[in-house]
mmCIF file as gemmi writes it, N, C-alpha and C atoms, coordinates in Angstrom:
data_model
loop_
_atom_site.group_PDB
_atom_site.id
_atom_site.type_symbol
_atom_site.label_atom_id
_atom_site.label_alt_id
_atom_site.label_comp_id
_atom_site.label_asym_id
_atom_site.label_entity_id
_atom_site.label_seq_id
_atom_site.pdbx_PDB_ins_code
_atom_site.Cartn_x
_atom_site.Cartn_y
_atom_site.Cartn_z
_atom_site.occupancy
_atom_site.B_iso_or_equiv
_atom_site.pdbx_formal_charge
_atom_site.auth_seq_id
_atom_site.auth_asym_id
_atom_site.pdbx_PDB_model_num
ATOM 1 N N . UNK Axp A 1 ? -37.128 -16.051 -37.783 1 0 ? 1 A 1
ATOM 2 C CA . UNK Axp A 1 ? -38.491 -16.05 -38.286 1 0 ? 1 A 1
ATOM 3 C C . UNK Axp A 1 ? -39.438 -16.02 -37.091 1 0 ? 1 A 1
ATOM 4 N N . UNK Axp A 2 ? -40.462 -15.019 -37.405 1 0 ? 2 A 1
ATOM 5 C CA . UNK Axp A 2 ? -41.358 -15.031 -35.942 1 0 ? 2 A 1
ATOM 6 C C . UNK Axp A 2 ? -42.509 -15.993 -36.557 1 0 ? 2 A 1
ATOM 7 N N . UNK Axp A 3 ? -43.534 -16.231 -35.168 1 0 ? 3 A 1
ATOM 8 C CA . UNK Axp A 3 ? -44.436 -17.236 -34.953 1 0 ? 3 A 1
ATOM 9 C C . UNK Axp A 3 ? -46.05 -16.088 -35.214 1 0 ? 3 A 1
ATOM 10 N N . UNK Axp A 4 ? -46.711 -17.028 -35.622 1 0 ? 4 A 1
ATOM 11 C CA . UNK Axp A 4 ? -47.891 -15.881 -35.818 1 0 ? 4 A 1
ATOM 12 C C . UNK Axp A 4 ? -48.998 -17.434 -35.396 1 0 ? 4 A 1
ATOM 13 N N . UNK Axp A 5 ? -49.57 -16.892 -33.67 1 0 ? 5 A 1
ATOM 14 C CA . UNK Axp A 5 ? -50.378 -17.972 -33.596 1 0 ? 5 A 1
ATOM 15 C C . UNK Axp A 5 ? -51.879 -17.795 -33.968 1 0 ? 5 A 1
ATOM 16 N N . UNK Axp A 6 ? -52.404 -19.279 -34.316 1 0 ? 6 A 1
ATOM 17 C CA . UNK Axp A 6 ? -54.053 -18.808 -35.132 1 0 ? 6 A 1
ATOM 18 C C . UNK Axp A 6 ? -54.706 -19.645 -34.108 1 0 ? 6 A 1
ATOM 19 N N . UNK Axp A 7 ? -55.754 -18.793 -33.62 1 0 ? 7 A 1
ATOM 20 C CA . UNK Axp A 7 ? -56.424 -19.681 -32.416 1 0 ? 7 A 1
ATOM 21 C C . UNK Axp A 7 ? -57.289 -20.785 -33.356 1 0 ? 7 A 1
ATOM 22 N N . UNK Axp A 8 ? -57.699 -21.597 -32.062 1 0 ? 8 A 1
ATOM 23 C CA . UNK Axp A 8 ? -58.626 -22.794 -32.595 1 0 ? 8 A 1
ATOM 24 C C . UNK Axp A 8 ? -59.891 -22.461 -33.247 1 0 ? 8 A 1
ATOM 25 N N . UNK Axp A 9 ? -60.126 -21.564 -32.779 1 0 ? 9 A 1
ATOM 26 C CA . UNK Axp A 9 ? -62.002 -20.484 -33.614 1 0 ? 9 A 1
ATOM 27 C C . UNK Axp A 9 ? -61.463 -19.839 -34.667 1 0 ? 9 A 1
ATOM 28 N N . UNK Axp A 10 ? -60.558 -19.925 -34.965 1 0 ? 10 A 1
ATOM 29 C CA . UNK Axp A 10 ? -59.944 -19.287 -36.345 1 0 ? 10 A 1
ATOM 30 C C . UNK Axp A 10 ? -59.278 -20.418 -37.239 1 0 ? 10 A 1
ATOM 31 N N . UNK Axp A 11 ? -59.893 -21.466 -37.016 1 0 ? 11 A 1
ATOM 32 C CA . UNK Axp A 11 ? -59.875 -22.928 -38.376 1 0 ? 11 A 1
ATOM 33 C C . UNK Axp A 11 ? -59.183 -22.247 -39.2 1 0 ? 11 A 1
ATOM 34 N N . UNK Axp A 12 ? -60.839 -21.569 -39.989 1 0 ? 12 A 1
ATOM 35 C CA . UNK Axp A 12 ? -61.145 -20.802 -41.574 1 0 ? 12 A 1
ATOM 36 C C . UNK Axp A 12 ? -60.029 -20.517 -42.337 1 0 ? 12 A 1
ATOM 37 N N . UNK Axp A 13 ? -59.593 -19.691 -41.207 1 0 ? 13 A 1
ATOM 38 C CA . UNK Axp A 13 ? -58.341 -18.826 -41.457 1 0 ? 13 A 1
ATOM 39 C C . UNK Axp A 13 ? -57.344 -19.625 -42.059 1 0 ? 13 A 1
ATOM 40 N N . UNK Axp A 14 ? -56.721 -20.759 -41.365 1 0 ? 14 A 1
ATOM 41 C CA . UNK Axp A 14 ? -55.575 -21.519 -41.54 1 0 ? 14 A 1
ATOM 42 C C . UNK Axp A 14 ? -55.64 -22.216 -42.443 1 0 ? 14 A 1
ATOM 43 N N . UNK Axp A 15 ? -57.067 -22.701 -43.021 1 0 ? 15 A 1
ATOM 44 C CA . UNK Axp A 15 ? -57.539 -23.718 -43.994 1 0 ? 15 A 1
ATOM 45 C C . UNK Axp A 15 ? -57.764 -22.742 -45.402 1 0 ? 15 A 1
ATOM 46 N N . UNK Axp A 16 ? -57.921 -21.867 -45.21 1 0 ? 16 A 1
ATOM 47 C CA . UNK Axp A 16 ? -58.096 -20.806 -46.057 1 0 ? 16 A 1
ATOM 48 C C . UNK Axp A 16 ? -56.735 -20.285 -46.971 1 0 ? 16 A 1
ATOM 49 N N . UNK Axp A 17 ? -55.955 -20.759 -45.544 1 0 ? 17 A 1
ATOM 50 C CA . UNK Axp A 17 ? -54.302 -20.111 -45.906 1 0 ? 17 A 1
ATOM 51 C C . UNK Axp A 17 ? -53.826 -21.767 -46.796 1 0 ? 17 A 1
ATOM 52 N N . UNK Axp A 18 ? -53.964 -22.958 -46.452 1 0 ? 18 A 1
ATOM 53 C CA . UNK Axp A 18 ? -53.36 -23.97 -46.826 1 0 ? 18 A 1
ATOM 54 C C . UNK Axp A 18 ? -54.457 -24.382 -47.635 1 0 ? 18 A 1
ATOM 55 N N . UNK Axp A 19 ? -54.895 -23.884 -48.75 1 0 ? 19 A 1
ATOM 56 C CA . UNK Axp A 19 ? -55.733 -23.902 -49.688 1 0 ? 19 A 1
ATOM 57 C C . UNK Axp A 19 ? -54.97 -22.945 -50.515 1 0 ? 19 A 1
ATOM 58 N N . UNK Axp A 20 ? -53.729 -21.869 -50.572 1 0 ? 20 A 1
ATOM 59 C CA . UNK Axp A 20 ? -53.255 -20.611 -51.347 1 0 ? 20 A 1
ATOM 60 C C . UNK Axp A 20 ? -53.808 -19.853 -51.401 1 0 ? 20 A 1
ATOM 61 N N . UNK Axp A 21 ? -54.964 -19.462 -50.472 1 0 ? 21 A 1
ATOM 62 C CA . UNK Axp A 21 ? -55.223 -17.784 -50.497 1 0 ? 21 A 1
ATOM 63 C C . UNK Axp A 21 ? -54.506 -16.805 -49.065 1 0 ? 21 A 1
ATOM 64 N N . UNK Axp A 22 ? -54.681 -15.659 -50.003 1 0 ? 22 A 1
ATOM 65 C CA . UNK Axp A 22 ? -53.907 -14.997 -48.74 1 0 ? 22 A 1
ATOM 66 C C . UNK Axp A 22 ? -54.96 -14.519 -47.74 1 0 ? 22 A 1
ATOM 67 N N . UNK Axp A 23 ? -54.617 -14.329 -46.555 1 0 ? 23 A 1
ATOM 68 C CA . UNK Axp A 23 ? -55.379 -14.248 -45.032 1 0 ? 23 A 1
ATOM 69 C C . UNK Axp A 23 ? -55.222 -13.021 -43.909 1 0 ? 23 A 1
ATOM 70 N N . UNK Axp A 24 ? -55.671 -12.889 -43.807 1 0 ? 24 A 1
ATOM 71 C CA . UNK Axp A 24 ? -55.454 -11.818 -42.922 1 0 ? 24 A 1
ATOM 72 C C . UNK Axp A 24 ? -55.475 -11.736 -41.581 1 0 ? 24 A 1
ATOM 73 N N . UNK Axp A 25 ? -54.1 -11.282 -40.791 1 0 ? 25 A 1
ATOM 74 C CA . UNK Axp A 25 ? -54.292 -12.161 -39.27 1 0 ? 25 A 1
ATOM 75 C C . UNK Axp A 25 ? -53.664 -11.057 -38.734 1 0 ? 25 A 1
ATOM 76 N N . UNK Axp A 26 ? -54.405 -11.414 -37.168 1 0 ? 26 A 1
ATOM 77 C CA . UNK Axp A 26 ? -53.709 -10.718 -36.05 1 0 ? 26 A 1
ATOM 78 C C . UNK Axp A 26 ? -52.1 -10.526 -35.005 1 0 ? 26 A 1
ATOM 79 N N . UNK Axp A 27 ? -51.767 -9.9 -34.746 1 0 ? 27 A 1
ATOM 80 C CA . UNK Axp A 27 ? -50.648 -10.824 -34.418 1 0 ? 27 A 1
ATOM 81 C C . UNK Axp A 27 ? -50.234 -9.544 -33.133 1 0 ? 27 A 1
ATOM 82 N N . UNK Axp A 28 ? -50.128 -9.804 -31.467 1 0 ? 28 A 1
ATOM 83 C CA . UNK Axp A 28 ? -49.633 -8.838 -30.9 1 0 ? 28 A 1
ATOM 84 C C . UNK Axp A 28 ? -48.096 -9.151 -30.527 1 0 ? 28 A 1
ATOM 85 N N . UNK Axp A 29 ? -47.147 -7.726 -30.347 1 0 ? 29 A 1
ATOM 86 C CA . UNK Axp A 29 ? -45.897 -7.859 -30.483 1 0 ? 29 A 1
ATOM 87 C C . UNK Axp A 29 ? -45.436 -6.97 -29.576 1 0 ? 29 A 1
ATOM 88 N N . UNK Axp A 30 ? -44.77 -7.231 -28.636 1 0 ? 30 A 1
ATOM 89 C CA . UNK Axp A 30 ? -43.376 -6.928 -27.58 1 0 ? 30 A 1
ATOM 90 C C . UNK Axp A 30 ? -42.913 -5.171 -27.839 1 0 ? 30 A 1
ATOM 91 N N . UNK Axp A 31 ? -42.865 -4.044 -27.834 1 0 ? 31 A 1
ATOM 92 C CA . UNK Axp A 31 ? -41.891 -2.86 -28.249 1 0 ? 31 A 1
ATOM 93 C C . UNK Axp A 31 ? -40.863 -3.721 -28.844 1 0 ? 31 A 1
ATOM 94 N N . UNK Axp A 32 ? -40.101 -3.102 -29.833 1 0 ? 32 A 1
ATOM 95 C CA . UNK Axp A 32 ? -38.807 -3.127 -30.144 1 0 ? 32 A 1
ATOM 96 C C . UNK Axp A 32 ? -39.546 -4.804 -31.053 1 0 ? 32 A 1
ATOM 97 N N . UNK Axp A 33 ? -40.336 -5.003 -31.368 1 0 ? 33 A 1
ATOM 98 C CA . UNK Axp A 33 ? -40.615 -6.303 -32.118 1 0 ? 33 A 1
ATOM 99 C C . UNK Axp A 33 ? -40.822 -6.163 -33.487 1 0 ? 33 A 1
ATOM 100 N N . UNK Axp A 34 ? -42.026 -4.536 -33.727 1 0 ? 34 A 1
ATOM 101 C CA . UNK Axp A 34 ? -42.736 -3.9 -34.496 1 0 ? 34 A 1
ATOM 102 C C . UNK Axp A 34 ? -41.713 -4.32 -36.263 1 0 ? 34 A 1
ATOM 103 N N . UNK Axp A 35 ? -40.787 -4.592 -36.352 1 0 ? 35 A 1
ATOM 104 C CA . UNK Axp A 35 ? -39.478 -4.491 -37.064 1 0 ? 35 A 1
ATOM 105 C C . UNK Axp A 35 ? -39.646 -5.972 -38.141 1 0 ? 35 A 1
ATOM 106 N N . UNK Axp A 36 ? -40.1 -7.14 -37.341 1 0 ? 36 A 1
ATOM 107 C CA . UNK Axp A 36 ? -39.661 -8.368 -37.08 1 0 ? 36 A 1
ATOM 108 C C . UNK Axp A 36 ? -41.301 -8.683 -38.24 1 0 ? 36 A 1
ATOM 109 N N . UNK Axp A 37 ? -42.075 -7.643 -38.169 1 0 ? 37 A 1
ATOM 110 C CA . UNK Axp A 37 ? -42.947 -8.116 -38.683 1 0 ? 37 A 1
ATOM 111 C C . UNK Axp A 37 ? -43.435 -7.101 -40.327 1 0 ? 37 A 1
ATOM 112 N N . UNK Axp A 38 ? -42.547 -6.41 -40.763 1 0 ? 38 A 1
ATOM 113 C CA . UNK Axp A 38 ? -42.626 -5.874 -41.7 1 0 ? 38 A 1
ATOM 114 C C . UNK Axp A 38 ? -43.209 -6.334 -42.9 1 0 ? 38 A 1
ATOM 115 N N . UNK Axp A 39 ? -43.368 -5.629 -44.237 1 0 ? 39 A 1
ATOM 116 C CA . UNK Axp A 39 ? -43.919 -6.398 -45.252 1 0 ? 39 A 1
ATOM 117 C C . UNK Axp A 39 ? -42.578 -7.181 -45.97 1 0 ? 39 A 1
ATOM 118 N N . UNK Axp A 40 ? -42.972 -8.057 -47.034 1 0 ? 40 A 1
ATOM 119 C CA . UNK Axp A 40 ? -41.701 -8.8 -46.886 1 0 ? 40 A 1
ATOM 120 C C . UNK Axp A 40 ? -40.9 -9.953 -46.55 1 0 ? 40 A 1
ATOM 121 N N . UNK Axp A 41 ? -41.305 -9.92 -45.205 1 0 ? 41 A 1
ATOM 122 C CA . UNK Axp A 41 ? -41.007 -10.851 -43.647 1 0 ? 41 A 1
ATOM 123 C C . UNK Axp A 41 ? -41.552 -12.2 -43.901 1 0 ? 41 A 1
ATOM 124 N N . UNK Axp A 42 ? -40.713 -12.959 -43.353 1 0 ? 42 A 1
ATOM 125 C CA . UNK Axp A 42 ? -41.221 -14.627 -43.426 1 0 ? 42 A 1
ATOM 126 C C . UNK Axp A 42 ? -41.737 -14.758 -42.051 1 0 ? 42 A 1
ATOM 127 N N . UNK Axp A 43 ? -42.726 -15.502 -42.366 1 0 ? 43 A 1
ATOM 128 C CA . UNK Axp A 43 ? -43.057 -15.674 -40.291 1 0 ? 43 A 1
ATOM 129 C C . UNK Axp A 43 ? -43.547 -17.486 -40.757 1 0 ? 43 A 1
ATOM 130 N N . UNK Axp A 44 ? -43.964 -17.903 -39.359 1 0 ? 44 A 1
ATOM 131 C CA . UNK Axp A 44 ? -44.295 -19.307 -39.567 1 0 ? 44 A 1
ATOM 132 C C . UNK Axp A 44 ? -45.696 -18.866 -38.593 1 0 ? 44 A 1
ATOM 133 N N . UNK Axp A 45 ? -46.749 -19.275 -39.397 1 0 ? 45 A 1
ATOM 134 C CA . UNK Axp A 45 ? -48.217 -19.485 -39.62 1 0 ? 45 A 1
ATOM 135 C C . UNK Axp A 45 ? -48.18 -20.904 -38.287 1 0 ? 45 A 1
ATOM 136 N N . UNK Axp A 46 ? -48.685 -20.696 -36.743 1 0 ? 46 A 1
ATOM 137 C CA . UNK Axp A 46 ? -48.796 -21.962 -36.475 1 0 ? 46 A 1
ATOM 138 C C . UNK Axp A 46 ? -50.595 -22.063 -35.798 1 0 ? 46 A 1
ATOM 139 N N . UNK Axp A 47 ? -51.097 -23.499 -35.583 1 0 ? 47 A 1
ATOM 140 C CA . UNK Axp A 47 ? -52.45 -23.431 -35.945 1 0 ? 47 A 1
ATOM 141 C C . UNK Axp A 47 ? -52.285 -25.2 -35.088 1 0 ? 47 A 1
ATOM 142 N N . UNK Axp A 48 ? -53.057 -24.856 -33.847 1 0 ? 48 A 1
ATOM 143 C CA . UNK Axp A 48 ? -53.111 -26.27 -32.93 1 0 ? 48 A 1
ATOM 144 C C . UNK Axp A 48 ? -51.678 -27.062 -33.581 1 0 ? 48 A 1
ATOM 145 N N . UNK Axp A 49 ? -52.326 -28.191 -34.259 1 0 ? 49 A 1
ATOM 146 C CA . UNK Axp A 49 ? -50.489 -28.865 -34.664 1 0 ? 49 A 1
ATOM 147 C C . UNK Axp A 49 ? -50.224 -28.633 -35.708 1 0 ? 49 A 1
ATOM 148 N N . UNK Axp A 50 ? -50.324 -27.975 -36.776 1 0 ? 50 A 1
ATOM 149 C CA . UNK Axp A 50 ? -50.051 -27.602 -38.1 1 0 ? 50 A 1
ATOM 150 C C . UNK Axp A 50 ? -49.367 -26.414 -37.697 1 0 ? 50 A 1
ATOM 151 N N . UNK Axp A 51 ? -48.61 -26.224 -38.772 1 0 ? 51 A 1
ATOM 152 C CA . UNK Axp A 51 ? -47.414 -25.208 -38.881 1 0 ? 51 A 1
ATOM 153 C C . UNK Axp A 51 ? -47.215 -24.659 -40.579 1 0 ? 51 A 1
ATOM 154 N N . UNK Axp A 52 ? -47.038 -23.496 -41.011 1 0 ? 52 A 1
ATOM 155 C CA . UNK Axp A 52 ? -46.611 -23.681 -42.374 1 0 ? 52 A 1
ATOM 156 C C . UNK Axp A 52 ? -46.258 -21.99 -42.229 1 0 ? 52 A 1
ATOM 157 N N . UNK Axp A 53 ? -45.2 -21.813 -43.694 1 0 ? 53 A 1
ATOM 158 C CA . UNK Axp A 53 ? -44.656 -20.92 -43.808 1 0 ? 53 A 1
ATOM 159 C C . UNK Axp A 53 ? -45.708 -19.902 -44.625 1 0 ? 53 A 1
ATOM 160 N N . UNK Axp A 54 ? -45.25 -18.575 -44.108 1 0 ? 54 A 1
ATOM 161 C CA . UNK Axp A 54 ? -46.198 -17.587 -45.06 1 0 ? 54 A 1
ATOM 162 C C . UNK Axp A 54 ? -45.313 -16.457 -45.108 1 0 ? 54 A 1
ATOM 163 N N . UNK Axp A 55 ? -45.631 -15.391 -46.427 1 0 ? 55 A 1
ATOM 164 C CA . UNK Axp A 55 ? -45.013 -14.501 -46.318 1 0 ? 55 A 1
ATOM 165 C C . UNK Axp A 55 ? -45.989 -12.977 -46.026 1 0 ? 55 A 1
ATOM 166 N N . UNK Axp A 56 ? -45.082 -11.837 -45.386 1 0 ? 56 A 1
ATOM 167 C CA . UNK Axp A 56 ? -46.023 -11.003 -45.481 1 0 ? 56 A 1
ATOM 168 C C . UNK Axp A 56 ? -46.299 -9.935 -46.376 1 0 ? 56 A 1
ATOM 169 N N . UNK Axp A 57 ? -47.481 -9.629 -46.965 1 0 ? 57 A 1
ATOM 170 C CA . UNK Axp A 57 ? -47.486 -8.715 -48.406 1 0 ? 57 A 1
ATOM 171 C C . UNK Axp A 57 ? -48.595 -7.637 -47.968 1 0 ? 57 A 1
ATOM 172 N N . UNK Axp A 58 ? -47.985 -7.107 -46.723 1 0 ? 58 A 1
ATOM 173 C CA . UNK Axp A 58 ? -49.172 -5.859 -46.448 1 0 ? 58 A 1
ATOM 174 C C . UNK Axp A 58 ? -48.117 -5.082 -45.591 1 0 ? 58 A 1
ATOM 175 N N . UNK Axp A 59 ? -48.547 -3.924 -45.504 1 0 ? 59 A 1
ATOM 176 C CA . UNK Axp A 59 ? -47.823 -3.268 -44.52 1 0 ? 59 A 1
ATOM 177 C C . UNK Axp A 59 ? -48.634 -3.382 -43.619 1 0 ? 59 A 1
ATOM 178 N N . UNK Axp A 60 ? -47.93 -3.133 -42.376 1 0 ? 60 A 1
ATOM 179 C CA . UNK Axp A 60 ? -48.508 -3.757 -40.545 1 0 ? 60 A 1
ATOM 180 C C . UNK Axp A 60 ? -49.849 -2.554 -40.364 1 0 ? 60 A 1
ATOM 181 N N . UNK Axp A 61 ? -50.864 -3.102 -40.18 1 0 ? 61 A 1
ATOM 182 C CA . UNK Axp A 61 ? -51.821 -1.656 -39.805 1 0 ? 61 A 1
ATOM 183 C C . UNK Axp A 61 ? -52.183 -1.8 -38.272 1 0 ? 61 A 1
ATOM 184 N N . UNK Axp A 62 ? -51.576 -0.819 -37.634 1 0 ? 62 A 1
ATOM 185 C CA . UNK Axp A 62 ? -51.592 -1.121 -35.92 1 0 ? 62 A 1
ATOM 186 C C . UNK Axp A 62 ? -53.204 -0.942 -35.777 1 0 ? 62 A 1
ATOM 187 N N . UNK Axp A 63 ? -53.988 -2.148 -35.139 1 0 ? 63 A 1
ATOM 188 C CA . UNK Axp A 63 ? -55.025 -1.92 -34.565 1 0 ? 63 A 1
ATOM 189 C C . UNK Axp A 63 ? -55.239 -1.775 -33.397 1 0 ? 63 A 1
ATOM 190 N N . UNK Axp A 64 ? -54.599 -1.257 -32.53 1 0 ? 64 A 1
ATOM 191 C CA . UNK Axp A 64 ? -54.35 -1.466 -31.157 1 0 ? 64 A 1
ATOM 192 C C . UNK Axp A 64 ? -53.235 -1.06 -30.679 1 0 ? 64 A 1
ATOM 193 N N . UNK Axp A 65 ? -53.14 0.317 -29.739 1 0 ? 65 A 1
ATOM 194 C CA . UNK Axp A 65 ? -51.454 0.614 -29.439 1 0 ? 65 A 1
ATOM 195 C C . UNK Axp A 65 ? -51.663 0.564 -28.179 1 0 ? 65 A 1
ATOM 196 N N . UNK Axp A 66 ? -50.732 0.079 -27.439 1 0 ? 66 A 1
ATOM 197 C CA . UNK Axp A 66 ? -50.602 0.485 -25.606 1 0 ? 66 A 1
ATOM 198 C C . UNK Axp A 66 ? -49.551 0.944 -25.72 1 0 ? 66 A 1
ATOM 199 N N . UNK Axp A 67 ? -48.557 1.907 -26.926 1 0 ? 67 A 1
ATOM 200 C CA . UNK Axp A 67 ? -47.181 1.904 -26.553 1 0 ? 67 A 1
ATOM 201 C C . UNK Axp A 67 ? -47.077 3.238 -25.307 1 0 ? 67 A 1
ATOM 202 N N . UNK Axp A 68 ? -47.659 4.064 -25.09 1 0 ? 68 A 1
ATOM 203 C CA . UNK Axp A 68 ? -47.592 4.639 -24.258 1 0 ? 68 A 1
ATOM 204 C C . UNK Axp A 68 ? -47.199 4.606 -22.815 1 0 ? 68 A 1
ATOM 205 N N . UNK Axp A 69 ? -47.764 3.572 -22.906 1 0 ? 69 A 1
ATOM 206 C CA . UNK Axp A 69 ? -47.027 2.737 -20.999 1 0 ? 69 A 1
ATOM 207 C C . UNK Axp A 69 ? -46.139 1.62 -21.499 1 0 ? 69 A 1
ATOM 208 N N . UNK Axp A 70 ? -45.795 1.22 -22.265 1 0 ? 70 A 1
ATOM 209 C CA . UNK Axp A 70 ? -44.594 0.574 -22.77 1 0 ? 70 A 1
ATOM 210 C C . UNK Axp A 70 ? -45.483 -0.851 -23.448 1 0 ? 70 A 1
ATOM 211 N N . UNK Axp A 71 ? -46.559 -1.164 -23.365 1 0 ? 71 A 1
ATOM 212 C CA . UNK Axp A 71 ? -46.845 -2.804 -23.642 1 0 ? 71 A 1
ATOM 213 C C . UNK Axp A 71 ? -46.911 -2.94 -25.127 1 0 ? 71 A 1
ATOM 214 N N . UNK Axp A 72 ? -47.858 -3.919 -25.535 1 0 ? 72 A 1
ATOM 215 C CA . UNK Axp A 72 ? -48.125 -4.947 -26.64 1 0 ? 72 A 1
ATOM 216 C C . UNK Axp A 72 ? -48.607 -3.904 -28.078 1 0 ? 72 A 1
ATOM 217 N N . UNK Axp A 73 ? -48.477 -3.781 -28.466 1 0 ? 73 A 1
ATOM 218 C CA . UNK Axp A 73 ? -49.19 -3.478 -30.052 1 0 ? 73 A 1
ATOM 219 C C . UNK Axp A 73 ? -49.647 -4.612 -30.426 1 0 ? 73 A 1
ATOM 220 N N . UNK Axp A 74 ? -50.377 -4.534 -31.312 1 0 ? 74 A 1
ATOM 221 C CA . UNK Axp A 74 ? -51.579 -5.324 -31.87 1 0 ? 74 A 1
ATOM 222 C C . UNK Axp A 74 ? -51.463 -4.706 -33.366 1 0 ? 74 A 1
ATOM 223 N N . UNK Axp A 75 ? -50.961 -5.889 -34.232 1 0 ? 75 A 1
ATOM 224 C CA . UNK Axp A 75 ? -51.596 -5.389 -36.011 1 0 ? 75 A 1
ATOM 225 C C . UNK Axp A 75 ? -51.991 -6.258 -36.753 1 0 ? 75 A 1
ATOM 226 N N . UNK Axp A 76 ? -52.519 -5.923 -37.847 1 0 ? 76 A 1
ATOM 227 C CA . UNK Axp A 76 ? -53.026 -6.705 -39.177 1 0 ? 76 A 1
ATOM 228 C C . UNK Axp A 76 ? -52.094 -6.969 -39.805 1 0 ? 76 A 1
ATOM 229 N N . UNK Axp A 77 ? -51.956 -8.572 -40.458 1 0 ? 77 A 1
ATOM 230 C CA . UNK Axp A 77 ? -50.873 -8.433 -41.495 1 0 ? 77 A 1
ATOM 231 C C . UNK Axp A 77 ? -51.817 -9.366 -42.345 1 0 ? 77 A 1
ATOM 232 N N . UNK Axp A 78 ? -51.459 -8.888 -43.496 1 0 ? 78 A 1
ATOM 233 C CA . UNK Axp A 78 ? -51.751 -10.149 -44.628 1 0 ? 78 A 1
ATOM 234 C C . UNK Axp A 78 ? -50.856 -10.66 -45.398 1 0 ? 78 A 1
ATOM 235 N N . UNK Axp A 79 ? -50.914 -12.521 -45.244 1 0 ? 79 A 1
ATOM 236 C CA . UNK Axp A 79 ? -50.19 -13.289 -45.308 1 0 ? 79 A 1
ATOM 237 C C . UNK Axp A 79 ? -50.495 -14.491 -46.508 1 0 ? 79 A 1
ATOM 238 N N . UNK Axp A 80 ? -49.36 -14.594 -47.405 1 0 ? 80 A 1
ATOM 239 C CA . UNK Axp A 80 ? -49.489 -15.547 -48.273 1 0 ? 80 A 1
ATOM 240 C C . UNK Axp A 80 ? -48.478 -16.839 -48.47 1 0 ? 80 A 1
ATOM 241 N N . UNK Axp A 81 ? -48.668 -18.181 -49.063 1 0 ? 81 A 1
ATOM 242 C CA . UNK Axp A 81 ? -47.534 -18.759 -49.406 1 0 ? 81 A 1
ATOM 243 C C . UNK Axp A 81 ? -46.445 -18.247 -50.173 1 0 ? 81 A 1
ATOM 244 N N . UNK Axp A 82 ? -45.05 -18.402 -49.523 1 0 ? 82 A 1
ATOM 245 C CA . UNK Axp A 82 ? -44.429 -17.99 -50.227 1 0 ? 82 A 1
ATOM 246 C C . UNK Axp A 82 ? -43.954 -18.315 -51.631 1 0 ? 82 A 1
């Protein structure tokens, strides 16, 4: 299960998520990661010291590619309790 971290300026988000709505978050990923984060996918939601499980119910929309020189992708996923 991968980690999907929620910065500290992104509360809303996490409180939003542990309230049962679904959220919509960023998440950048490694080449060869892109896989790990499909729709479907369980990831763990973590947020300063809170942690909780979410699932993902979007397909990945890359906002951001560097794959060209090999680095990070950057996508949207939207995430609910499972």
């Amino acid at each position: 299960m991968r980690t999907v971290n929620i910065s500290p300026d992104e509360s809303a988000i996490y409180q939003t998520f542990q309230e049962g709505h679904p959220v919509q978050v960023r998440v950048t990923v490694s080449p060869g990661e892109e896989g790990d984060y499909q729709k479907g996918r369980t990831v763990r939601l973590v947020h300063e010291k809170g942690e909780a499980e979410g699932k993902i119910v979007s397909d990945p929309l890359e906002i951001n590619s560097k794959a060209d020189d090999g680095k990070m992708k950057t996508f949207s996923l939207v995430v609910e309790k499972p």
